[in-house]
N, C-alpha and C positions, 0 to 999 in steps of 0.2 A: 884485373885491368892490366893491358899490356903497354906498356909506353917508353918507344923506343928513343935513344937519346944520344947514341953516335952511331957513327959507321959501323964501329964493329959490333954493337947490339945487332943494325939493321940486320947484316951480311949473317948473324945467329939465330934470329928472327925468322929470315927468310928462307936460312936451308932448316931449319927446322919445321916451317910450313909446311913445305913441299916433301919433306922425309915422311912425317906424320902429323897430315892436315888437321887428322880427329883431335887428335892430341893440341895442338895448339888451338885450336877454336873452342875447345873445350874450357880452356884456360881463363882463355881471353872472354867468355859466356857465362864464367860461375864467378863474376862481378857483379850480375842483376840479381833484383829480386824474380824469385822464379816462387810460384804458389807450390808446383810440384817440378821435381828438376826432370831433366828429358830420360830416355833408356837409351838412345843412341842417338850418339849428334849427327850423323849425316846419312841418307839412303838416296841415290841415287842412277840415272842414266840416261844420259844426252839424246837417244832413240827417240822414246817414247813422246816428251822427255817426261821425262818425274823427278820432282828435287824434290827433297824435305831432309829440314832442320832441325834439329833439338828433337828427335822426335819423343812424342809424348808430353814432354815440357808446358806448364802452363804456366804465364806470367801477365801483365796488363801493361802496356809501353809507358801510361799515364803514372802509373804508380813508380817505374825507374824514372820518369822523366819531373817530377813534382813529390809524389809524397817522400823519398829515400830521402830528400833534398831537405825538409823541414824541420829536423831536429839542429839540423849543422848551419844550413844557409836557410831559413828560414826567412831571415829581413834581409838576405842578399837580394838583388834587383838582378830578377831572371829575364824582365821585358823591357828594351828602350822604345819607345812609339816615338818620332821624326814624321811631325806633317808634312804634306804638301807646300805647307806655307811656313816661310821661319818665324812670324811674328803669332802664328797660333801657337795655342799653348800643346808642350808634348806630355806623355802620360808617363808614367814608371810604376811597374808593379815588379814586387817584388815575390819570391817562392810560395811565401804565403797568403799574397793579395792574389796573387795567379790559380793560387790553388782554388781558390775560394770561386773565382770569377769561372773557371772551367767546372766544378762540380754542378755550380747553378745552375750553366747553361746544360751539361749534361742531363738534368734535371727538364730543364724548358724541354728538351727533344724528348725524353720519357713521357712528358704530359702530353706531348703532339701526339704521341702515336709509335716515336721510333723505339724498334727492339733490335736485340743482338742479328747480326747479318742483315739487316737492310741497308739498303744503298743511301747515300745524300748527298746531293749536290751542292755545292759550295761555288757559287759566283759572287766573288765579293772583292773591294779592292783592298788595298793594305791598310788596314785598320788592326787595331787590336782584335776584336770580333773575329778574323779570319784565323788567327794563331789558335783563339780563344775555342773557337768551335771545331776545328783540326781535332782539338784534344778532348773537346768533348766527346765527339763522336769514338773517337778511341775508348774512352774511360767507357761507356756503357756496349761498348760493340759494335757500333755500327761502320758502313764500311763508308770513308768518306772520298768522294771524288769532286777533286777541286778541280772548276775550271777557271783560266784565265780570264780576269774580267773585261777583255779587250776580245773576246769574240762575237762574233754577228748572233744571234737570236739562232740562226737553223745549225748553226755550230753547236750551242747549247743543248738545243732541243736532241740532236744527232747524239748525243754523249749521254744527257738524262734517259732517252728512249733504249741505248742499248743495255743500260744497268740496271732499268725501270727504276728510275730512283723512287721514294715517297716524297721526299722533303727536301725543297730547295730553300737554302741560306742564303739572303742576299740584302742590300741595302738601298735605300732610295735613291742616290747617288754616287759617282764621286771624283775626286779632284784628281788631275793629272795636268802638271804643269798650268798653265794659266786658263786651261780647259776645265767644263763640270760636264757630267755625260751622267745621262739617266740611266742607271745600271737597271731600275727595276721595268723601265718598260721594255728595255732587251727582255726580260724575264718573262713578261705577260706577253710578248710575242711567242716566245719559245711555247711557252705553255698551255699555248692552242692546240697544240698537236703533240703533247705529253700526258698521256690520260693515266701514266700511272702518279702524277704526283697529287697526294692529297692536300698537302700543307704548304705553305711560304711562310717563311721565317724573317722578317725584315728591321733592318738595322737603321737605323734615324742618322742618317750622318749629316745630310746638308742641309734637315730640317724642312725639305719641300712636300706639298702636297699632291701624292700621289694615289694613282689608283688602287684600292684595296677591296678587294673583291672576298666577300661578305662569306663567312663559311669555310675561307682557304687561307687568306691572309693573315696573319697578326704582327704587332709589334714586339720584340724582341721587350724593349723597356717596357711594356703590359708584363708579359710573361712573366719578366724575371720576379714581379712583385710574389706569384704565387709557388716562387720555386725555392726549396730549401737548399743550404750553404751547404748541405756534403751528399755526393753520391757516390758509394762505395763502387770499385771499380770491379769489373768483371770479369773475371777469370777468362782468359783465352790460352786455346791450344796454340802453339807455339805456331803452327801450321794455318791457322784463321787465316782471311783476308785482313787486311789490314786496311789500304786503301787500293783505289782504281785510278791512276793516269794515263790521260789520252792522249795517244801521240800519234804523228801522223807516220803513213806505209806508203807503199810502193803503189798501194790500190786507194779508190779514195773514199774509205772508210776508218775516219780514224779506228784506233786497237786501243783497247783498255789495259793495260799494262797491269798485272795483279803483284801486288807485296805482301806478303806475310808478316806476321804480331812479332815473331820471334828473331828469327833470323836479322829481316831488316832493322831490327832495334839493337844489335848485337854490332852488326857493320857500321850501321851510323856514328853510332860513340865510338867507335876503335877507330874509325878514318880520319872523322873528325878531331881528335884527339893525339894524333898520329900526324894526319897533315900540318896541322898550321901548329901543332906543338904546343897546343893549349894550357896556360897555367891558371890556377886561382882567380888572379885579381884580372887575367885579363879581357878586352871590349871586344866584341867580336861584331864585325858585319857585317853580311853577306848581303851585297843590294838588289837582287834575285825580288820576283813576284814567286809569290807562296803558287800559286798556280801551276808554276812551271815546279821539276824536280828538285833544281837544284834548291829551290823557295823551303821548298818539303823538308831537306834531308839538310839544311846548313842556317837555314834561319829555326826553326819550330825542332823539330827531333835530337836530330845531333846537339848539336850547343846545348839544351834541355837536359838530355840523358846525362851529357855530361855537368852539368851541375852551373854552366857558366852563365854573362849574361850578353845578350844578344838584341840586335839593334832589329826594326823594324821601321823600313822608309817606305812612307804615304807617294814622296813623289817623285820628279824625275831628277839626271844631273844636270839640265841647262836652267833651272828654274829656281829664284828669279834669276841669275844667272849660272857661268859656266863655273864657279870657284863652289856648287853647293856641294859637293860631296866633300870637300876640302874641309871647307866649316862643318860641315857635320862630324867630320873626323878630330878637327880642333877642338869643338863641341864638348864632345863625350869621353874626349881621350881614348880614343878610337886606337887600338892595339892590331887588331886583326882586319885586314880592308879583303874582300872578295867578290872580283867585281867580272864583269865581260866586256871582253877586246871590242867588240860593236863601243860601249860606252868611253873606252879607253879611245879609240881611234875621234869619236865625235870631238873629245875634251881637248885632243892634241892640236885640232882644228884652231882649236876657239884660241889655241897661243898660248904659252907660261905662268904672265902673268896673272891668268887666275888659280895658278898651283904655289906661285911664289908668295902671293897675300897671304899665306897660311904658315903656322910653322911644320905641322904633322909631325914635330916631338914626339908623340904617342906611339908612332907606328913602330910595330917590330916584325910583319909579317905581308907583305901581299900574296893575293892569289889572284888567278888568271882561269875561266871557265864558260863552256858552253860551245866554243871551237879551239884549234890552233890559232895560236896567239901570234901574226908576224913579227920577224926580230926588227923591226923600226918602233913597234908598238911595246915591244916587250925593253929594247931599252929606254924610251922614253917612261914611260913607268918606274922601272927601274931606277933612273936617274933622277927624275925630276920627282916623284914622288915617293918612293923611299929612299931619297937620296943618296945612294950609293949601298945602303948599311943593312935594308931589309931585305932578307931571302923573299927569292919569287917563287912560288908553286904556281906551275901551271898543269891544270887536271883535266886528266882525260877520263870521262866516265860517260853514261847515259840513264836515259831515264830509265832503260831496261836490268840497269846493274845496282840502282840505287842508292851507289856510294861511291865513289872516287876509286878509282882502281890504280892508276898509273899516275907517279906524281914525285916531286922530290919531296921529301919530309925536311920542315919549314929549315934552315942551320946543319941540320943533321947529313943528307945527302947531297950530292952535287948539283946545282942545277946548268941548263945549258938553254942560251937565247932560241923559243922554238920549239923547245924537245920538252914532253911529258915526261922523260927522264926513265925511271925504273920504276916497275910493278911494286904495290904493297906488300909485304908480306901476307901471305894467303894467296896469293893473285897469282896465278901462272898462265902468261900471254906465248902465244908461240906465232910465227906467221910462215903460213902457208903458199904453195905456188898455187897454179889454174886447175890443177888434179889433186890439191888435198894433199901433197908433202911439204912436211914441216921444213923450212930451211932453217937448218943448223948454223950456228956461226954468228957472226959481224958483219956490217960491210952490207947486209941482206936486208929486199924488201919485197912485202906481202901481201896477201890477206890478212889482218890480225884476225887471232880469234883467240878464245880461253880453251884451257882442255879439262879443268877442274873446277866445279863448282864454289862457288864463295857463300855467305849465306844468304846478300839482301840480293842475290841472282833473280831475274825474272821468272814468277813460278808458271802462269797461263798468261793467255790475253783473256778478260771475261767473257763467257759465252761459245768463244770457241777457239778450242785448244791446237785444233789442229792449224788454226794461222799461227800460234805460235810456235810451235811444231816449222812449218814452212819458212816462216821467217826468220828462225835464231839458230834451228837445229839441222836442218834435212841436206843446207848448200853440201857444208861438209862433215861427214858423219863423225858422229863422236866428241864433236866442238861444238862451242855454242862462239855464230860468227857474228863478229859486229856491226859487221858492212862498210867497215872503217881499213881503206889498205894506211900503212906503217912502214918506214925502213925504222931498221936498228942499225947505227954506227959503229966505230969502229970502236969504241967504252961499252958495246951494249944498250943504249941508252935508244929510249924511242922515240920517233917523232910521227904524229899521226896526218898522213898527210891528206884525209879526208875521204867525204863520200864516195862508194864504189856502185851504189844504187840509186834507183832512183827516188832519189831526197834532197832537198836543198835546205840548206843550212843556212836561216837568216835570220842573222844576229840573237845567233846560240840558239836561236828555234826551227826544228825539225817540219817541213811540209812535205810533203808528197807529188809529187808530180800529176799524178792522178788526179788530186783533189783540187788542186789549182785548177784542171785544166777541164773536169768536171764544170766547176763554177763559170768559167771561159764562154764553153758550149752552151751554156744556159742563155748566152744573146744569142734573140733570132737570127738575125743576120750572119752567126758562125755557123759552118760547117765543122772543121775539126781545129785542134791548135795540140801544139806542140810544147810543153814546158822545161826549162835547163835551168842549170843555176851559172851565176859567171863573177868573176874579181871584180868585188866593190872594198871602195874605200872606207868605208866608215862600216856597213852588216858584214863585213866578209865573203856573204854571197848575194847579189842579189837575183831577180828574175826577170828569165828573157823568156817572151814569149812569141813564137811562131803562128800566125791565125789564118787560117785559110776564111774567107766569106761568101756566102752564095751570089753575091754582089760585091763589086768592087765598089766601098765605101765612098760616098761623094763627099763628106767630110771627115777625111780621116780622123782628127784631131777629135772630133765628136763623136766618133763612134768610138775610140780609145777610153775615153772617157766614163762612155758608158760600160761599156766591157770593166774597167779599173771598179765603178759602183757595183756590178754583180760580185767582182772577186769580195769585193769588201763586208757587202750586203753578204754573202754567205759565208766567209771563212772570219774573216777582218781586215783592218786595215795594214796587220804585219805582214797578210801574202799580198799585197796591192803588187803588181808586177813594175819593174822598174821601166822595163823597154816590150812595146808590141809593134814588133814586125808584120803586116801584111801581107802573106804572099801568095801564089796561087798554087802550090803544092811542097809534099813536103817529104823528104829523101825516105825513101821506105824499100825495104827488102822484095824481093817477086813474091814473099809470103806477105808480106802486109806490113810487117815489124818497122817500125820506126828507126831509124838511124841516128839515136838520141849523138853518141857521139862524134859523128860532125856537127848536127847543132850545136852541142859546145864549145867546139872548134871557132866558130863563125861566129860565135856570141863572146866569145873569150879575142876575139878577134887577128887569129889564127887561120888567114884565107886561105894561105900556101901549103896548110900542114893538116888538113882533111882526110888526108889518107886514100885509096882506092878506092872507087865509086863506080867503077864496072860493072861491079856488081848489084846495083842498084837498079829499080823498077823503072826509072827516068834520072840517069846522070844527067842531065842538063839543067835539072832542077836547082843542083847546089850551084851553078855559077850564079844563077836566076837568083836567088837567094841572097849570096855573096854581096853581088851587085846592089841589090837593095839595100844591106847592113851597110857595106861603106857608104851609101848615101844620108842613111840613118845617124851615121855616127859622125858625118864633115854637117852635117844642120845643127 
């Protein structure tokens, strides 16, 4: 176990990664239980790519994350559950109540049908159940892919079908701010056109009577009656899949993101551990949905491996009102708070006074994640909620990297309003010009990209390697690139100044431009449409969209409308576009190519600074345009 604890650890640390990677990763990896330890910790190259870790190496992520844990913290309380509602009652299990509840359920998925490498889908909301079955799946082998329980049906179905899952986990309901939403009929929509799933696994949460369809469905609380309290866990090659997360691309098919048993269980606890400077006694929260990465890798694994106890929130921050993350911090003595700037900017709306009814005594650490954090968000934060006294991490990482990559370590390192600060030890970021040279120096900005592998690195996309190949490795050879340009200042110090692709970034969640605009075209009455992302106040980005129609709309406001129900009806309600433009064409190259960057220009509302347009198949088009948005934005 490595755990760095000043500057000049860090600055020992970090040239010793970079002298000899093996060597320190090795170090920092013969902390777990391993059943057989690796022959060589790292094989490698960016080309192909091929990364593998620990190789040889067999260990179980559930046995470092719960059983190491039993002798020593056995009645320490590994899980806090925080309803939706403050007057329901909340749950606390501890290493050993934890343990007991994941071998059972381990168990219910062995009686289904599930074995080592099969796929499972996980739609479920933030319940205990979701932590609980993460780890089940892990403990017997199977590879679990969790989706956010806030997607449409053909979202679901699009993710179950590419990993052929068997077995979807999910629950009859569930609660989200003052809303209840039928999780399971999303489910039996999906699963009309998912013919590899045999089984559904369903969870009772709001006690409603829903449809169960005789042969495929069962009750979780049936089940567990016939399942015994210990399933010994299964040996995996350090190299297994572990789980599959889908995130969206440039085209509009999500990619399944593959992680590995070994590696990604090695980075999780050392980031985690490393970041927010983790002690014994202290609360950790990261207010993240398990769905998304950061859910994965800061509520359920990290915190876990490391032996801590970690919070789990049912519901939103405005609910019942804007002070609930406060209380909830006051609550549980809440130590560690890790939240996203989308959440932080809504809270600052809502005024002070509901940061000031609290004391937040507790707190010693915040963290910031999911985007660049702006410096009004980041000092407010700062100030008003850890009042002056708590270091900020703000992290830069991705769902493809699996752990926090660049980040100030929590006291330890410097941090700066804005800037993701310095690489982890192990992490070596360089940024690149338009041709693939590294600029040297300070003062410079890039492409970021890595030139050296880390271990919880993205290994495939499921299914096919070669998009992952195109997407991470091929831009520029020898790097695996993030799609993220970066300056570095004149300390060194990074600040990620966002997407360079086409992705929008809303509120910490990744879409596609594709996929949006896929769902767009699905109304009759569109011809083609255009999607950008542009400066919102509260998501960071949200989305503009451009719609060409075979018809000029007689009611515009109702045909938006409908358009907004397909985006939603197939992706969800987080890519709902914020603004849709009508227009009759749309700035394109003599090849056909789109000229996404003017659109962001004119949606950024940037009329004057469009750049040359001579080159364009119909310059006339973007005044056309223009014209329109300023009317768009004076209504």
């Amino acid at each position: 176990m490595i755990k760095i604890q000043n500057q000049s650890e860090y600055e020992i640390a970090y040239r010793k990664s970079v002298e000899n990677p093996e060597a320190f990763w090795a170090e920092v990896a013969d902390s777990f239980v391993w059943y057989q330890k690796w022959d060589k910790v790292v094989e490698w190259n960016f080309l192909s790519p091929e990364i593998k870790w620990f190789c040889g190496g067999k260990t179980n992520i559930t046995e470092n994350c719960i059983d190491r844990h039993l002798k020593v913290r056995g009645n320490k309380i590994a899980l806090i559950w925080e309803p939706n509602d403050p007057k329901e009652r909340y749950i606390r299990l501890t290493y050993r109540e934890l343990a007991e509840r994941v071998n059972q359920f381990a168990n219910v998925l062995k009686n289904n049908g599930v074995k080592k490498g099969d796929r499972v889908s996980i739609y479920m909301p933030m319940i205990p159940e979701l932590a609980i079955s993460v780890l089940a799946c892990a403990r017997i082998g199977a590879i679990h892919s969790v989706v956010f329980a806030g997607f449409s049906s053909a979202s679901l179905a699009d993710r179950i079908n590419d990993s052929e899952c068997s077995v979807v986990l999910t629950s009859d309901g569930l609660n989200r701010g003052e809303k209840q939403i039928p999780v399971k009929r999303v489910v039996d929509e999906a699963l009309e056109s998912c013919p590899s799933v045999q089984k559904v696994i369903v969870v009772d949460r709001l006690g409603w009577a829903i449809h169960m369809e005789e042969g495929r469905d069962v009750y979780l609380h049936d089940e567990l009656k016939n399942a015994e309290k210990y399933c010994a866990p299964e040996p995996m090659d350090s190299e297994d899949p572990l789980f599959i997360l889908y995130t969206s691309g440039s085209t509009g098919k999500p990619k399944g993101v593959v992680h590995t048993c070994g590696g990604y269980m090695v980075y999780a606890e050392y980031s985690f551990r490393n970041v927010f400077q983790y002690e014994e006694s202290d609360i950790h929260w990261c207010t993240a949905d398990i769905g998304w990465v950061t859910g994965h890798t800061y509520i359920v694994y990290g915190p876990l491996l490391a032996g801590a106890t970690s919070v789990m929130f049912e519901g939103v921050p405005t609910f019942p009102d804007p002070g609930r993350f406060w209380q909830v911090c006051d609550k549980w003595g809440v130590t560690h708070f890790y939240t996203a700037p989308t959440a932080i900017r809504s809270l600052m709306q809502a005024g002070e006074d509901h940061v000031l009814a609290y004391s937040l005594d507790s707190l010693k650490v915040l963290g910031s994640v999911g985007e660049p954090i702006n410096e009004e968000a980041w000092h407010w934060y700062h100030t008003h909620v850890g009042k002056g006294r708590c270091p900020l991490v703000d992290t830069w990482w991705q769902t493809e990297t699996g752990g926090i990559m660049i980040s100030t370590l929590a006291g330890v390192t410097p941090m700066k309003p804005a800037h993701a600060t310095f690489p982890l030890p192990g992490i070596q970021p360089v940024l690149l010009d338009s041709d693939g040279n590294e600029l040297a120096g300070n003062n410079v900005e890039g492409y970021l990209c890595i030139k050296y592998p880390w271990p919880s690195i993205i290994r495939t996309t499921w299914g096919d390697h070669e998009r992952c190949r195109i997407n991470y490795f091929a831009t520029y050879k020898g790097y695996y690139f993030t799609g993220d340009g970066a300056k570095r200042d004149e300390n060194g110090m990074y600040r990620i100044i966002g997407r360079v692709d086409d992705v929008i970034n809303v509120s910490g969640h990744r879409f596609g431009t594709a996929e949006i605009e896929s769902a767009i075209n699905q109304n009759s009455n569109v011809v083609e449409s255009a999607v950008v992302g542009f400066p919102h106040d509260i998501k960071g980005q949200g989305i503009f969209a451009y719609v060409i129609c075979k018809e000029a709309p007689e009611n515009a406001e109702y045909t938006r409308a409908e358009i907004v129900e397909t985006v939603v009806a197939q992706i969800g309600r987080i890519a709902k576009p914020d603004v849709i433009l009508f227009v009759s064409g749309l700035p394109k190259t003599r090849s056909g190519k789109i000229m996404r960057r003017i659109l962001r220009k004119i949606a950024e509302g940037e009329y004057e600074n469009t750049g040359d347009t001579s080159t364009l198949l119909d310059p006339l088009v973007v005044e056309e345009i223009i014209g329109q948005a300023k009317q768009v934005r004076n209504t």
